[in-house]
C-alpha positions as CSV (number, residue, x, y, z in Angstrom):
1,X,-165.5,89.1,-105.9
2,X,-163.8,92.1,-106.4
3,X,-164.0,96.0,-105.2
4,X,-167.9,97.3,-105.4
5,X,-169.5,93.6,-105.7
6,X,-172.4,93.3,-103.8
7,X,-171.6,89.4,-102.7
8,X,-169.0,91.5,-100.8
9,X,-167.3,90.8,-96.6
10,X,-168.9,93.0,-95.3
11,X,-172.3,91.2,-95.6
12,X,-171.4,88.6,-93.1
13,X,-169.5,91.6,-90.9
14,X,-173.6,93.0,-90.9
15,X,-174.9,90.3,-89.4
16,X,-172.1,89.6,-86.8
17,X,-172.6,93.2,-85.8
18,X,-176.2,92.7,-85.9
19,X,-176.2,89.9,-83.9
20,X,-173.5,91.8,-80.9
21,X,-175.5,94.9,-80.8
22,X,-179.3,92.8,-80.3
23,X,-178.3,90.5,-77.5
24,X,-179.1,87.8,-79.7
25,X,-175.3,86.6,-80.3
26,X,-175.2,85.2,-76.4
27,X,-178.3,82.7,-77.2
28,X,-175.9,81.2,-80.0
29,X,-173.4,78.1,-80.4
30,X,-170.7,79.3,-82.6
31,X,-168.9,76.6,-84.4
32,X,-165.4,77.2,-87.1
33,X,-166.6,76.1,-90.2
34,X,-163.9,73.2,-91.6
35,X,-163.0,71.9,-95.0
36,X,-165.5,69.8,-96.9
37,X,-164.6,66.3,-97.9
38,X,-164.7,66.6,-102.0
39,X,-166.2,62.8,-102.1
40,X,-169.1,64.6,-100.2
41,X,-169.1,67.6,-102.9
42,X,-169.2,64.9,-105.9
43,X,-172.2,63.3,-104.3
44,X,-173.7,66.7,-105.8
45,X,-171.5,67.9,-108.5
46,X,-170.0,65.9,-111.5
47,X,-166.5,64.9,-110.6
48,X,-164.8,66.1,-113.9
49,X,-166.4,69.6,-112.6
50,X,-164.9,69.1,-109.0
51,X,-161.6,68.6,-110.6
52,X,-161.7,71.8,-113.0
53,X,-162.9,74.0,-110.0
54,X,-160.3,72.8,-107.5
55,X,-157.5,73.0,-110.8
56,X,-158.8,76.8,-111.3
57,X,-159.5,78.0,-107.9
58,X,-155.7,76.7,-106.7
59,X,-153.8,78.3,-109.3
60,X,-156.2,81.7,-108.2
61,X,-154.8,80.9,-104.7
62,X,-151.4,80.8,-105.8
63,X,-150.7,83.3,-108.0
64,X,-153.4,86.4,-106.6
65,X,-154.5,86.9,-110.0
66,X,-158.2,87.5,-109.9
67,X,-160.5,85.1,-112.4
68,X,-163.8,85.4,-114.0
69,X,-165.7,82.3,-114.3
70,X,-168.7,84.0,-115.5
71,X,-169.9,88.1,-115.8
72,X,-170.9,87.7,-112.3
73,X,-168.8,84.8,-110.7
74,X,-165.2,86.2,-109.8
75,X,-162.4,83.8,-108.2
76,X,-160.2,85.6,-105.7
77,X,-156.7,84.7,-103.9
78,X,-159.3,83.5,-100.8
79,X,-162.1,82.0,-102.7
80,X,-160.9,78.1,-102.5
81,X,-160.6,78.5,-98.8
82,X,-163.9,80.3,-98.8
83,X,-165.7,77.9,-101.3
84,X,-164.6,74.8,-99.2
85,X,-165.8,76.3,-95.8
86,X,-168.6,77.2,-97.1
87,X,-169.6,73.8,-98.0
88,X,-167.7,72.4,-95.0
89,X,-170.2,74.1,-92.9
90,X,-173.3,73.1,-94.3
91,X,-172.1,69.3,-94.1
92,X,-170.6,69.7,-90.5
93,X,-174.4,71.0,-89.5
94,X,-175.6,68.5,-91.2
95,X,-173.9,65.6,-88.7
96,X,-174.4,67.9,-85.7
97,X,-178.5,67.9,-86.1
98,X,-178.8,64.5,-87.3
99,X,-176.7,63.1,-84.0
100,X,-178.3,65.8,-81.6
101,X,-175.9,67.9,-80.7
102,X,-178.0,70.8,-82.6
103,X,-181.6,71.4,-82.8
104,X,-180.7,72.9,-86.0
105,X,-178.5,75.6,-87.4
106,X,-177.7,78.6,-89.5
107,X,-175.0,78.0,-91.6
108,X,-173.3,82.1,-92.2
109,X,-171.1,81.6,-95.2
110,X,-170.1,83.3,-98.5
111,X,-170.1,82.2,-101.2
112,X,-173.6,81.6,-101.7
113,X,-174.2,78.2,-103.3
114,X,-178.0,77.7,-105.2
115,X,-176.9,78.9,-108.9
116,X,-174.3,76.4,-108.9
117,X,-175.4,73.4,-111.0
118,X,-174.2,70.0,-111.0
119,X,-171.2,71.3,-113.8
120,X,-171.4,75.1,-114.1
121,X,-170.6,77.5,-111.4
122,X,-172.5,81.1,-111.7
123,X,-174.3,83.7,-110.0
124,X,-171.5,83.8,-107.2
125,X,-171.7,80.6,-106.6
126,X,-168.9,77.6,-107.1
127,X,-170.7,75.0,-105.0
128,X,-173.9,74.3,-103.9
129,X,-173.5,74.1,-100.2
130,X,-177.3,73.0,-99.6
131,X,-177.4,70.1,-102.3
132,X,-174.3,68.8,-101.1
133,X,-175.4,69.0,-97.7
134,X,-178.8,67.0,-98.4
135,X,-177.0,64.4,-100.4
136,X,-174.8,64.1,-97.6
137,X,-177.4,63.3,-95.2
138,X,-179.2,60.9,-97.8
139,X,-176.0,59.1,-98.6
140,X,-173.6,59.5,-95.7
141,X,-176.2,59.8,-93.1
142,X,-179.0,57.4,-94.0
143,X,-182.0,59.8,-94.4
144,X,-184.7,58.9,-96.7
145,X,-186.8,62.2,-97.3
146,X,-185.2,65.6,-97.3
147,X,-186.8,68.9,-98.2
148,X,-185.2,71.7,-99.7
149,X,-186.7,75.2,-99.3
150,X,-185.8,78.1,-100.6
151,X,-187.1,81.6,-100.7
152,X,-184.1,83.5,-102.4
153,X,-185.2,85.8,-104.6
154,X,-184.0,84.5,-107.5
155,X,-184.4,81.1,-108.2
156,X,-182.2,78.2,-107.1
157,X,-181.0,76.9,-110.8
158,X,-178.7,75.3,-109.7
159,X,-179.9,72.8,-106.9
160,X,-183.1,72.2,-109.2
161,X,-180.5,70.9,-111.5
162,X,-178.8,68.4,-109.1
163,X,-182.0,67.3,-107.3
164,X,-184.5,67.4,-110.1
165,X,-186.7,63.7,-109.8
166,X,-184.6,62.5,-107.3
167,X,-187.9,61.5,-105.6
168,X,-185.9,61.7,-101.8
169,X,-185.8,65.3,-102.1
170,X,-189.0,68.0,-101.9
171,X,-188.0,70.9,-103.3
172,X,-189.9,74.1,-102.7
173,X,-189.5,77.9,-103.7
174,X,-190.6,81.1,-104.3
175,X,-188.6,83.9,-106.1
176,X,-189.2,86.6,-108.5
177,X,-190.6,85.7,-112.0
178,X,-189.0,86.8,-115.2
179,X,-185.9,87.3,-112.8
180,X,-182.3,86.0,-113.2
181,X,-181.3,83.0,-113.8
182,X,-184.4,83.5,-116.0
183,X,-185.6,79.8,-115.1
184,X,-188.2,77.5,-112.4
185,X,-191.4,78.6,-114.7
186,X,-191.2,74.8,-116.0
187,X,-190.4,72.6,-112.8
188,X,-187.3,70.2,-114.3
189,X,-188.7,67.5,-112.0
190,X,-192.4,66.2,-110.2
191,X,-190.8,66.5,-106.9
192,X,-190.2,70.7,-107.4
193,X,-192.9,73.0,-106.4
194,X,-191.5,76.5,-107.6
195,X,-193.4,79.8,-107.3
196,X,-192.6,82.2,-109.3
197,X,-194.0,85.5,-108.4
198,X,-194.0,89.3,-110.4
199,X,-192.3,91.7,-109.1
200,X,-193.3,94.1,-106.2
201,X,-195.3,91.6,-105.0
202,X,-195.3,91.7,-101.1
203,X,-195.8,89.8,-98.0
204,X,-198.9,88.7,-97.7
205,X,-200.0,87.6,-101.0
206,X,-196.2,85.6,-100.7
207,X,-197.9,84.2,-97.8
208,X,-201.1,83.3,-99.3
209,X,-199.1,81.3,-102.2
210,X,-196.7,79.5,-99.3
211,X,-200.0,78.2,-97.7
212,X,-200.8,76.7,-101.1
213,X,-198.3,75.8,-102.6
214,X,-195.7,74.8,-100.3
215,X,-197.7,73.6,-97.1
216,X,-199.6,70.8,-98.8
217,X,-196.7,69.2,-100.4
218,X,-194.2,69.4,-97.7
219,X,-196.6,67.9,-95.2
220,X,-197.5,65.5,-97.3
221,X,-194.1,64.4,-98.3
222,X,-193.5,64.3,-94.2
223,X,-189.2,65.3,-94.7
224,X,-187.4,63.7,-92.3
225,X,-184.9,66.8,-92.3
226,X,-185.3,70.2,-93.7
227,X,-182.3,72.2,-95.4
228,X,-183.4,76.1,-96.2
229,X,-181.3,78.2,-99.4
230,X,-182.1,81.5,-97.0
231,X,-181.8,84.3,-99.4
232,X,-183.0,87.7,-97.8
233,X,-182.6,89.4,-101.5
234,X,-186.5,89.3,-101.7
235,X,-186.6,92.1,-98.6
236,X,-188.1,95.7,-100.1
237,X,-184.8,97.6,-99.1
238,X,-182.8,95.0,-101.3
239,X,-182.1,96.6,-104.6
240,X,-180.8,93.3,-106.5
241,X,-185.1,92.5,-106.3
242,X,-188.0,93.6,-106.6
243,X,-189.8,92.0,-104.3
244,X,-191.5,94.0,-101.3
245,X,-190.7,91.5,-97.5
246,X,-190.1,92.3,-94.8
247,X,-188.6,91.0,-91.2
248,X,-192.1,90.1,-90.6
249,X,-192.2,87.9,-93.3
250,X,-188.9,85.9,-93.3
251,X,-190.2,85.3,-89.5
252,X,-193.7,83.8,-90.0
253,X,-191.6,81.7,-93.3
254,X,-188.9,80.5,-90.8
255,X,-192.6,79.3,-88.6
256,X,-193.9,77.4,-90.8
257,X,-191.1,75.8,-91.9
258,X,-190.0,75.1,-88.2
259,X,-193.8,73.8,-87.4
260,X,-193.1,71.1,-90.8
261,X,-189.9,69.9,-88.7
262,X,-191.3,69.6,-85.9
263,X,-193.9,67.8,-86.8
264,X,-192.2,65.6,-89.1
265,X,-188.5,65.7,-88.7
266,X,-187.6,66.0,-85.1
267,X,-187.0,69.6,-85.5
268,X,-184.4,69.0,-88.0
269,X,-183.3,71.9,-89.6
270,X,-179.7,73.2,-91.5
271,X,-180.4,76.7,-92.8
272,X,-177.6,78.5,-95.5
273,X,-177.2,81.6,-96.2
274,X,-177.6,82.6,-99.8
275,X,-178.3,86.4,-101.1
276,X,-178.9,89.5,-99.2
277,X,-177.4,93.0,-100.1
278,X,-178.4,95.5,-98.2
279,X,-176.3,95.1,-95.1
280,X,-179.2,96.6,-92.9
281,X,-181.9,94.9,-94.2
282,X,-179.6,91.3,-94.2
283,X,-178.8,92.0,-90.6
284,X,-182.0,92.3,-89.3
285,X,-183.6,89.8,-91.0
286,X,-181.1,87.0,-90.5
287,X,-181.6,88.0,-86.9
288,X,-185.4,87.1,-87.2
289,X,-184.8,83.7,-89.1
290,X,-182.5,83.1,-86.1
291,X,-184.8,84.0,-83.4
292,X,-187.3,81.7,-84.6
293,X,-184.9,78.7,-85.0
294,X,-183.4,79.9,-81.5
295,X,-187.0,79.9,-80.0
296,X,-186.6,83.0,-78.7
């Protein structure tokens, strides 16, 4: 993204790091993360969009010369490469837990994916790994129910746009109100439960509103697999937010959601990494969400 962004390397450098220095790397199956299939990222984005993108993000590749999609969405020499692993690993989790040969996983990627909507790439993001991973497992895969959950701080515009009243998908989030990208306070579809929330609100009254807002509908809805847009922007050290979690709370989220999957989808579970800025803070709470998914 260019010297002094915040959606920078060394955020995924953090959590490695993080993950070394805890013990917690040697309870995890580390997988390369391969090239998605663009038929699978058209199942989420419209193809005249897929074929501008790739047209852009080549010519970027080729010639080094640094692009600006949007005042916050910048298209390096690396970024096509990037952008295709990205999604490529949220669709390559996706087979691996559906045939078993992952209870779930944690998808550690950049670029971040939930601003991009089904023709507009923004706020970092070119495309939407998650979306094209559920529609992957709803089209590819066979599933008839997926949730989507996301507690980013900001809210996921984007995958609201490619998923709203598709009745297979639940999706559910909470994120700062009055907040880039200034939207979710009118749901676009019935099957979107979004919780907006002030700022320096904190963990337990985010907590309180989960248990109302989410639990009910996801258990209801009974999601046969559940894909989480794991933003940790919403942590109180993260100065892109204003919101006040902590490890604490991204653990007892990663809980419930687990319990729903259990419950409901054989345990199912593709988590992808969306925000987070402060390195420390990203670190250690990654390394919470992972514990719980690890059960450990």
């Amino acid at each position: 993204m260019g010297r002094g962004h915040p959606e920078c390397p060394q955020r995924l450098a953090a959590i490695d790091d993080y993950l070394l220095a805890s013990g917690l790397d040697v309870a995890l199956e580390r997988h390369e993360a391969p090239l998605v299939d663009l038929d699978d990222v058209a199942r989420a984005h419209a193809r005249g969009y897929v074929n501008e993108l790739v047209d852009v993000l080549e010519r970027v590749q080729a010639d080094g010369r640094m692009r600006a999609l949007d005042p916050d969405t910048v298209a390096g020499a690396g970024t096509w490469a990037a952008v295709q692993r990205a999604a490529g690993a949220a669709v390559a989790a996706t087979d691996a837990v559906i045939d078993g040969r992952a209870e779930n996983a944690f998808c550690a990627v950049r670029p971040p994916g939930h601003h991009a909507t089904r023709n507009t790439a923004m706020g970092f993001c070119f495309f939407n790994n998650v979306a094209i991973a559920a529609r992957h497992a709803l089209h590819v895969r066979g599933l008839e129910r997926v949730a989507i959950v996301d507690f980013d701080v900001h809210h996921g515009n984007g995958t609201e746009d490619i998923i709203a009243n598709d009745e297979r998908v639940l999706m559910v989030s909470i994120f700062q109100d009055h907040f880039y990208p200034f939207s979710g306070g009118v749901p676009l579809g019935t099957n979107m439960v979004n919780v907006p929330v002030p700022a320096y609100t904190r963990g337990p009254e985010v907590r309180e509103l989960i248990e109302q807002n989410w639990m009910p509908r996801l258990e209801a809805f009974r999601p046969q697999m559940i894909f989480i847009s794991a933003g940790f922007d919403a942590h109180r050290e993260d100065d892109l937010g204003q919101l006040g979690l902590v490890e604490a709370d991204y653990e007892w989220m990663t809980l419930r959601i687990k319990g729903v999957a259990e419950r409901h989808a054989k345990g199912r579970i593709v988590s992808c990494l969306e925000g987070g800025y402060n390195l420390g803070a990203l670190a250690r709470s990654v390394a919470a969400h992972l514990r719980v998914l690890a059960g450990i």
